[in-house]
C-alpha positions as CSV (number, residue, x, y, z in Angstrom):
1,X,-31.2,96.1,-43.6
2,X,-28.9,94.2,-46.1
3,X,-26.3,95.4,-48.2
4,X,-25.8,93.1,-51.2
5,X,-21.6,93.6,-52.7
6,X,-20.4,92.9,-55.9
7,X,-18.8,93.7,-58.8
8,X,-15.3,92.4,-57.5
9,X,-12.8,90.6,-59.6
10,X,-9.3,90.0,-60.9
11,X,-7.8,92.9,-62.4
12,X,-4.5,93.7,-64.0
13,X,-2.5,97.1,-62.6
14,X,-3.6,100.2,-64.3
15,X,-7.2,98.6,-64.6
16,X,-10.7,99.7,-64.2
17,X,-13.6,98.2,-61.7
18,X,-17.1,98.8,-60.7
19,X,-18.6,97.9,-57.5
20,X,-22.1,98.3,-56.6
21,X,-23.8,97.8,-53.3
22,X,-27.8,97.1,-53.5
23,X,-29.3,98.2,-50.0
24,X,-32.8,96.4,-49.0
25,X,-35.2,96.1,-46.1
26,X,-35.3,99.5,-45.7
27,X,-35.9,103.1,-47.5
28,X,-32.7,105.1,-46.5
29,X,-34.0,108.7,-45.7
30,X,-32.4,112.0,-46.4
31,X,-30.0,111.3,-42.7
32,X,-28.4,107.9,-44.5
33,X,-24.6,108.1,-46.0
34,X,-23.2,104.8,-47.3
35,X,-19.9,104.2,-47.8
36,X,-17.1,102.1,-48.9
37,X,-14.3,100.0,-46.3
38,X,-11.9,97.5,-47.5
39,X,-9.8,95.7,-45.4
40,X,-6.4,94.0,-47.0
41,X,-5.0,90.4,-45.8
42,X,-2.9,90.8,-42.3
43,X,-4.4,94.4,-42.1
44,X,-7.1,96.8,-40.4
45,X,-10.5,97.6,-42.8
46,X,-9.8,101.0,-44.0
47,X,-11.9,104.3,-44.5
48,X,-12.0,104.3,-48.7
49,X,-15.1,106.6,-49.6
50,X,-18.2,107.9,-48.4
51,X,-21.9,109.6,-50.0
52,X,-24.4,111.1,-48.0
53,X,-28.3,111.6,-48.8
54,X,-27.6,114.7,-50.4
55,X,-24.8,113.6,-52.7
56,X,-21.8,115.0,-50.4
57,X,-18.4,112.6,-50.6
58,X,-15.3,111.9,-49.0
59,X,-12.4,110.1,-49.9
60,X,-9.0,108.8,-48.4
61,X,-6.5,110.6,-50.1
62,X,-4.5,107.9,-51.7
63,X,-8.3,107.1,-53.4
64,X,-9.0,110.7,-54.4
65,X,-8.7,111.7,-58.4
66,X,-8.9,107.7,-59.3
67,X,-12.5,106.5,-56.9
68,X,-15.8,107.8,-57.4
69,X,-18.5,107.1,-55.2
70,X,-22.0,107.7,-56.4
71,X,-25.7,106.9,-55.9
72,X,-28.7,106.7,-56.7
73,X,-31.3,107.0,-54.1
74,X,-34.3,105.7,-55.6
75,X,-32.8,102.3,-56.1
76,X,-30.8,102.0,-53.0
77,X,-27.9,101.1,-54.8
78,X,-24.3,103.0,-54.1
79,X,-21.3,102.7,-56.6
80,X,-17.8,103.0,-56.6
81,X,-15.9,102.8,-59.6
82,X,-12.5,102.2,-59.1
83,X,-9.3,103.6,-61.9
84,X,-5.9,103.4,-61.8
85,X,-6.2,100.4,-59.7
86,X,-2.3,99.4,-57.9
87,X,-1.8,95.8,-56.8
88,X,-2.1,97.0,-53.0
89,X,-5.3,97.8,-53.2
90,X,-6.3,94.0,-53.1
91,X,-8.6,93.4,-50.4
92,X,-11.9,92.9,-49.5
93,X,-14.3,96.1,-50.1
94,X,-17.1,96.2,-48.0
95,X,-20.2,98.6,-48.2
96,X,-21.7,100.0,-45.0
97,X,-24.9,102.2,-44.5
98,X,-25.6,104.5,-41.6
99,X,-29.1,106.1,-40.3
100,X,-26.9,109.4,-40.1
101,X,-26.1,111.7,-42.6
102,X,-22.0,112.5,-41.3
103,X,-19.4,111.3,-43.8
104,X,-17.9,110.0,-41.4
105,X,-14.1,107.6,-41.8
106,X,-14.6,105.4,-38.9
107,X,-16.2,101.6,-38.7
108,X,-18.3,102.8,-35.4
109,X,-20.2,105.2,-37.8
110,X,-21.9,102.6,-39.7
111,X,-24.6,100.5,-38.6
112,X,-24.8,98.1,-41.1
113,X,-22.3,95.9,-43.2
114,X,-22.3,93.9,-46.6
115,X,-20.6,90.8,-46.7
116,X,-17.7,92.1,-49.0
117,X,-16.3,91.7,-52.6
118,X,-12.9,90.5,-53.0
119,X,-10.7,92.7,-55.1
120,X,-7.2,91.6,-57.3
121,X,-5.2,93.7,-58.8
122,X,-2.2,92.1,-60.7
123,X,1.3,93.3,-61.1
């Protein structure tokens, strides 16, 4: 399986992104969730959000009312789009796919990892 990040960039505060995660190699079945990490400079990757097979989500609260996490099945593809965005929410965002369907928060859930797309948001 690969999971193929982007849709990272440089973003004032207050600003608006889109990440997408394109998932290949395999056809994720109804006991897949996918879900977002991202991981700031000096610091632990962090739970951010989370979609199962059946369109269920979960979010960190600091995330909630600003993220949304969708997808689209028949493409493989998961998307976050990102609002409100605060300068310490620069990191790395990662996507991560597991053969389970538990929206689960922690890294040991997931069984396979993207290779990231750096976020900056600007003061």
């Amino acid at each position: 399986v690969q999971l193929q990040a982007s849709g990272g960039g440089l973003v004032q505060a207050g600003g608006f992104l889109r990440l997408s995660c394109a998932a290949s190699g395999r056809a994720f079945t109804r006991t897949s969730t996918m879900g977002w990490f991202r991981q700031a400079p000096g610091k632990e990757r962090e739970f951010v959000a989370a979609i199962n097979w059946a369109g269920r989500t979960l979010y960190t609260d600091s995330v909630k009312a600003r993220y949304t996490i969708s997808r689209d099945n028949a493409k493989n593809t998961v998307i976050l789009q990102m609002s409100a965005l605060k300068p310490e929410e620069t990191a790395v965002y990662y996507c991560a796919a597991a053969t389970n369907a538990r929206l689960a928060t922690t890294r040991m859930n997931y069984d396979y990892w993207g290779q990231g797309t750096k976020v900056t948001v600007s003061s």
